[in-house]
C-alpha positions in Angstrom: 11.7 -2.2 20.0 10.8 1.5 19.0 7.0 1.3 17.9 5.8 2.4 14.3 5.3 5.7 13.5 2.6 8.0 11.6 3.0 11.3 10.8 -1.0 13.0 10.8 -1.0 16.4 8.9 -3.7 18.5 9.1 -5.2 21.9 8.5 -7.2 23.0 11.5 -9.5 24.4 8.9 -9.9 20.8 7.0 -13.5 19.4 8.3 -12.4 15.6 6.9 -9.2 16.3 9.5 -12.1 16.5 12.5 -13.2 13.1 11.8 -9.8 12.4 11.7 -8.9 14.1 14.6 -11.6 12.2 16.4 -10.4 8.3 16.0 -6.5 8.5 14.9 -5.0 8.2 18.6 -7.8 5.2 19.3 -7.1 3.2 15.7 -3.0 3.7 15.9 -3.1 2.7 19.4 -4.7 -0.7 18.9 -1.8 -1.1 16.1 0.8 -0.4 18.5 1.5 2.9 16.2 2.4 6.3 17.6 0.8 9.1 15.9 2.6 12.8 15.1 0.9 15.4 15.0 2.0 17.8 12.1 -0.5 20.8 11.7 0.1 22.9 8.9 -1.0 25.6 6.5 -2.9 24.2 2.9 -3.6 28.0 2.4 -0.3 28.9 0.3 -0.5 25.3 -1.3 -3.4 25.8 -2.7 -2.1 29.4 -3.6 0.2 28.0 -5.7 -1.8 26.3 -7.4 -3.9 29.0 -8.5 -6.9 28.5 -5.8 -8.2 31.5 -3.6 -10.0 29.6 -1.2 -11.0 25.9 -0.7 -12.0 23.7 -3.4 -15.1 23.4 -1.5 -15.9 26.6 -2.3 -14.8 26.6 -6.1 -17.1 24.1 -7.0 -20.5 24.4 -5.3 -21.4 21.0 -6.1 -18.8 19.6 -4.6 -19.3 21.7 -1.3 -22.5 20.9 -1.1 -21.6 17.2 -1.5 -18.9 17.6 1.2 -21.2 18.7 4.2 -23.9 16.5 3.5 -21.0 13.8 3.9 -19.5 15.2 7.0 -23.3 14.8 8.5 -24.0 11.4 7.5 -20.2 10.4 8.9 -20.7 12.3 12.1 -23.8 10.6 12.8 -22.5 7.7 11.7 -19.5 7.8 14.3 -21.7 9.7 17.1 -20.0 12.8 16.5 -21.5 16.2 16.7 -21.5 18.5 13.7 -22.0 21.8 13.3 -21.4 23.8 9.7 -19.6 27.0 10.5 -20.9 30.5 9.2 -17.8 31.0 7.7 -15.4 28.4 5.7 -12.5 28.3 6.0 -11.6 29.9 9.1 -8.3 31.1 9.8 -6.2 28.4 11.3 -3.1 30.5 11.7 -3.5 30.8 15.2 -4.8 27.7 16.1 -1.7 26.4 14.3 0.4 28.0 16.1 -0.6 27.0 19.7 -0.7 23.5 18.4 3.2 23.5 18.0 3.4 24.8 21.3 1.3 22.4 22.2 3.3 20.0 20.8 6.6 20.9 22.7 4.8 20.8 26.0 3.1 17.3 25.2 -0.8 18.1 25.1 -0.9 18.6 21.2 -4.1 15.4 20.9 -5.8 17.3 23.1 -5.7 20.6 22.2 -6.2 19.7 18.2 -9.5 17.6 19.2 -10.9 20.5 21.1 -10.1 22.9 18.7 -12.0 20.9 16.2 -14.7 19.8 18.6 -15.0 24.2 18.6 -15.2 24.9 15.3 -17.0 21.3 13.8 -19.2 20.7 16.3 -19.7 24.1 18.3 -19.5 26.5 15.1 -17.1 28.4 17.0 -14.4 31.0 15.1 -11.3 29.6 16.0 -9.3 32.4 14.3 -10.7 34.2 17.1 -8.0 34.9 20.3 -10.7 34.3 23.1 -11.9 30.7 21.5 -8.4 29.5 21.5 -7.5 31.0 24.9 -11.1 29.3 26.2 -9.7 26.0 24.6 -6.6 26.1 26.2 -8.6 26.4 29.7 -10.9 23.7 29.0 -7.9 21.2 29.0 -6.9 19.0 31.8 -6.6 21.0 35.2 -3.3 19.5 35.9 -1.3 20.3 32.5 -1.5 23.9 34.3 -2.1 25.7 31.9 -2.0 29.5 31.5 -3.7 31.1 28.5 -2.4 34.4 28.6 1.2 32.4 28.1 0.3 29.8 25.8 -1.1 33.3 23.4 2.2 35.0 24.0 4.7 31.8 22.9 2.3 31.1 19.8 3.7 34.6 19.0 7.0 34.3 19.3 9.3 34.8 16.1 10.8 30.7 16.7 6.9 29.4 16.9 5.8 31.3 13.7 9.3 30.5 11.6 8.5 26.6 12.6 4.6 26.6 10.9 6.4 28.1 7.9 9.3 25.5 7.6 6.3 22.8 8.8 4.1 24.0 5.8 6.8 24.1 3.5 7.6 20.8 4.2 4.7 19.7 3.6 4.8 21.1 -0.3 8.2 19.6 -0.4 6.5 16.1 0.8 3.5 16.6 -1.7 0.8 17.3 0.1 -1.9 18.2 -1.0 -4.7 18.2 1.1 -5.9 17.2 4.3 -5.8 15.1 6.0 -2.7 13.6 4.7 -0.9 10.6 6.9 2.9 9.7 6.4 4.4 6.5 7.1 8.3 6.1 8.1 8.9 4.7 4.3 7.5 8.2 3.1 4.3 6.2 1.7 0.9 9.3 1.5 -2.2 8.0 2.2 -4.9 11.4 0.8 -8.4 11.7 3.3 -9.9 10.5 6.3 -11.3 7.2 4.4 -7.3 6.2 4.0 -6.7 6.4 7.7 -6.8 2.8 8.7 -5.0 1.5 5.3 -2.2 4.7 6.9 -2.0 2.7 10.0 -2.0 -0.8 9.0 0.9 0.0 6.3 2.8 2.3 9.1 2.4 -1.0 11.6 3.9 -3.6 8.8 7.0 -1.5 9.2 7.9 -2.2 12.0 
């Protein structure tokens, strides 16, 4: 019998997607649930809804709510945490390796240590040289080459499939991150929805 599925969308720049991130693999694993990993872009979603940058930023009050939260649940789950200087970065480029990633199979990891960069390192990870230090951090034996992995997240296919990925995700009504998507196309909205996600996704099976 096929296992249950759950689709986990995410905007590399989302900090609730870090904690996310962190404990999906572990949670859907114990529910005999695969995970799929669907990065995307929230940037022209929240474009079209009239938004410039994150609602984080928009309302102060509710930014400064937001990374007091991520420290008391990073602390709370033994995670690291680091505010970034800037927010949001650019996750175009991380985005873009990721679906590589995903074709070659080493998608979990790569999306953990991306986040593990920016969340709990403070790293830019619109920056070339964090990504391509990323990549080389991975397991030894995936053999990985940087320099590749950097030209295929550049190729015209890769960067036509984050578009149709993020359009999709408009079309599914997203909007936010993390979002998760069961096979019956239930949402579940944010990190604190993640283990309702998995125990509905496991049901239908």
């Amino acid at each position: 019998m096929q296992a249950p599925r759950l689709e986990f969308w995410y905007d590399f720049a989302s900090t609730y997607s870090y904690l996310s991130a962190m404990r999906i693999e572990r949670i859907a694993v114990s529910q005999g649930v695969d995970v799929d990993w669907k990065p995307f872009l929230l940037g022209p979603i929240f474009q079209s809804q009239g938004w410039s940058t994150s609602p984080f930023n928009l309302y102060p009050a509710k930014g400064r709510y937001m990374w007091r939260d991520m420290q008391r649940l990073s602390e709370a789950r033994g995670l690291t945490f680091r505010q970034p200087e800037l927010f949001p970065q650019n996750s175009l480029r991380a985005a873009r390796v990721a679906l590589v990633a995903a074709e070659e199979g080493w998608i979990a990891s790569f999306t953990r240590a991306v986040y593990r960069r920016q969340f709990a390192e403070g790293a830019d990870i619109g920056d070339v040289a964090t990504l391509d230090a990323v990549v080389e951090s991975l397991d030894p034996d995936l053999g990985l080459d940087s320099a590749r992995i950097a030209a295929r997240s550049v190729d015209p296919a890769i960067k036509m499939r984050l578009k149709a990925q993020s359009a999709e995700a408009d079309r599914l009504g997203l909007f936010g991150a993390p979002t998760f998507r069961t096979s019956d196309g239930e949402l579940f909205w944010g990190d604190d929805r993640l283990d309702q996600a998995v125990a509905w996704a496991q049901r239908l099976k």
